[in-house]
matplotlib code that plots the C-alpha trace (Angstrom):
import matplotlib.pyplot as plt

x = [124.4, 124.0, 123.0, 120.6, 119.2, 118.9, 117.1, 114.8, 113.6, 111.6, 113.6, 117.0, 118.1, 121.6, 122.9, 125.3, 129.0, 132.2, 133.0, 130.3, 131.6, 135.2, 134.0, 134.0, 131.3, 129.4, 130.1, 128.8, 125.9, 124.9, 125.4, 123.3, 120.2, 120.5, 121.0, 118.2, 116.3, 115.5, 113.6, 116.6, 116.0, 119.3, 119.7, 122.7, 124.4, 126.1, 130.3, 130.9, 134.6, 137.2, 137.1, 140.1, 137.5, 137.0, 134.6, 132.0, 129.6, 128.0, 130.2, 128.4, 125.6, 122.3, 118.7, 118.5, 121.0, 119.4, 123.0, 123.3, 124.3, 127.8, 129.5, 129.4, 131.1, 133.6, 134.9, 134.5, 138.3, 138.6, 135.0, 134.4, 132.9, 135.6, 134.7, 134.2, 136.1, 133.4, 132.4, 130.2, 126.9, 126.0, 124.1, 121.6, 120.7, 119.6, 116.3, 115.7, 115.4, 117.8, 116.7, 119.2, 120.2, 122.5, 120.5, 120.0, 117.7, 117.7, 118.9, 116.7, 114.2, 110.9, 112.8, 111.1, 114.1, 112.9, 109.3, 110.0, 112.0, 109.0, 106.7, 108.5, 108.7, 105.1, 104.6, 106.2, 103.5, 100.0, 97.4, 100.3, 101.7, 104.9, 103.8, 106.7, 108.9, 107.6, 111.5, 111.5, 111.7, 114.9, 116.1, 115.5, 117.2, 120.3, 120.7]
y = [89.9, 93.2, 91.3, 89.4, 92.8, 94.3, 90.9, 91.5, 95.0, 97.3, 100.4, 101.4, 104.7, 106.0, 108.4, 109.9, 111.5, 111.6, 108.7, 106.8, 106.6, 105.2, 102.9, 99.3, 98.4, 100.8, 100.3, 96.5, 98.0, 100.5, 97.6, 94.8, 97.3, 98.1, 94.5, 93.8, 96.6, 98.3, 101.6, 104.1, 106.9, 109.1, 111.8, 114.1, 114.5, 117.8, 118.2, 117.0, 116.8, 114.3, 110.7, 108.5, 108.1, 112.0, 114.5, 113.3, 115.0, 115.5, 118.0, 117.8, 119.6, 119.1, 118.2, 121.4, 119.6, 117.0, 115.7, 115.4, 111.8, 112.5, 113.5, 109.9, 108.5, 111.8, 111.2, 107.6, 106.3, 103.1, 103.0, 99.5, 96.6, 95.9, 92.1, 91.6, 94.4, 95.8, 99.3, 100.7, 102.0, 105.2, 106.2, 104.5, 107.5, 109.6, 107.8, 109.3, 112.6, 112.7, 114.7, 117.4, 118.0, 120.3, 123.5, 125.4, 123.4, 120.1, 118.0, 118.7, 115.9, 117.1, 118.6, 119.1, 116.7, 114.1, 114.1, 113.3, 111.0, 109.6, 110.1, 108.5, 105.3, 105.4, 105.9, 102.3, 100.6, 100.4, 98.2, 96.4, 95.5, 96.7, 99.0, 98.3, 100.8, 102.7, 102.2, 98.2, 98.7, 100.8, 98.1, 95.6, 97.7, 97.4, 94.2]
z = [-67.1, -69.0, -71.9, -70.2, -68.5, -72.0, -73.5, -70.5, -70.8, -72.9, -73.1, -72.8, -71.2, -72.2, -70.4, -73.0, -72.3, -73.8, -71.5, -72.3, -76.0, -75.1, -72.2, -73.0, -71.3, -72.6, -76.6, -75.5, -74.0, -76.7, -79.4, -77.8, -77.1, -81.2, -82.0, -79.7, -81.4, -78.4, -77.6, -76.4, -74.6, -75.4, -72.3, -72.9, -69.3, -68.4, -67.8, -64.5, -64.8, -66.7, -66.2, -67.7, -70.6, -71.0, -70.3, -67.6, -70.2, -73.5, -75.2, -78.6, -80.2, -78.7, -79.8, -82.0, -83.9, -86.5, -86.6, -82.9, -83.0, -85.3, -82.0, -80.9, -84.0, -83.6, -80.3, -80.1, -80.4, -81.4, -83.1, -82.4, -80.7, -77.9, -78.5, -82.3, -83.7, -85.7, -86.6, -83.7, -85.4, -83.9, -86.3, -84.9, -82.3, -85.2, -85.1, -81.5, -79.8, -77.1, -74.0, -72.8, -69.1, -70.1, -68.9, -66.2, -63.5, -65.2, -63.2, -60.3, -59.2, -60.8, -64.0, -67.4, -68.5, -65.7, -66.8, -70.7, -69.2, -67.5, -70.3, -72.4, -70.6, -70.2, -73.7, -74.7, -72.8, -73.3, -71.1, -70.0, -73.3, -75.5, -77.8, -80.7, -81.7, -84.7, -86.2, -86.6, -90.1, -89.5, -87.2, -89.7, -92.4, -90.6, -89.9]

ax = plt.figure().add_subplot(projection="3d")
ax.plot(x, y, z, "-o")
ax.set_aspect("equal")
plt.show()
């Protein structure tokens, strides 16, 4: 089903944690949007306690960061596909700004963090049609 849902859409919102990086589900999730070559939309969450994955939050560096992204190979344990084994490529979020929620006030409906949110669905569609993400190539280079 969550492949299906992924095959089906234009963009791909990951809410990133700690917990996200160790949950099975979501290493399959994360790996099928980027075979898929999907537009992500990375949103660092804030701590919101421990989980049996880890911190409910994004504990890494932030978008001020051009290395952001390292945090998710860091505290991924194992790094790798829970089906095939293989290495889990997360370099892959470098080619996207992540949106923080991290501050103060951005998690409230109406938040700057909510409206790039917005935008930037909006921005992958055009008259009705998928406007293809400007890293294909990057996409392709990986494959």
């Amino acid at each position: 089903e969550m492949e299906e849902g992924i095959r089906k859409c234009t963009v791909v919102i990951i809410f990133l944690a700690d917990s996200y990086l160790n949950s099975d589900n979501c290493k399959r999730e994360f790996c099928h949007a980027i075979k898929m070559c999907k537009y992500l939309i990375p949103v660092l969450v804030p701590e919101g306690g421990m989980t049996r994955y880890g911190s409910s939050g994004w504990t890494g560096k932030g978008p001020e960061d051009p290395q952001w992204w390292m945090h998710a190979a860091k505290m991924c344990t194992p790094n790798a596909h829970p089906d095939t084994g293989h290495p889990i490529a997360w370099s892959m979020l470098q080619h996207f700004d992540p949106i923080d929620m991290r501050g103060e006030g951005q998690t409230a409906p109406g938040c700057s963090a909510e409206l790039e949110i917005r935008r930037r669905i909006a921005s992958r569609f055009h008259r009705g049609e998928h406007i293809k993400h400007k890293n294909d190539a990057n996409y392709a280079l990986w494959a």
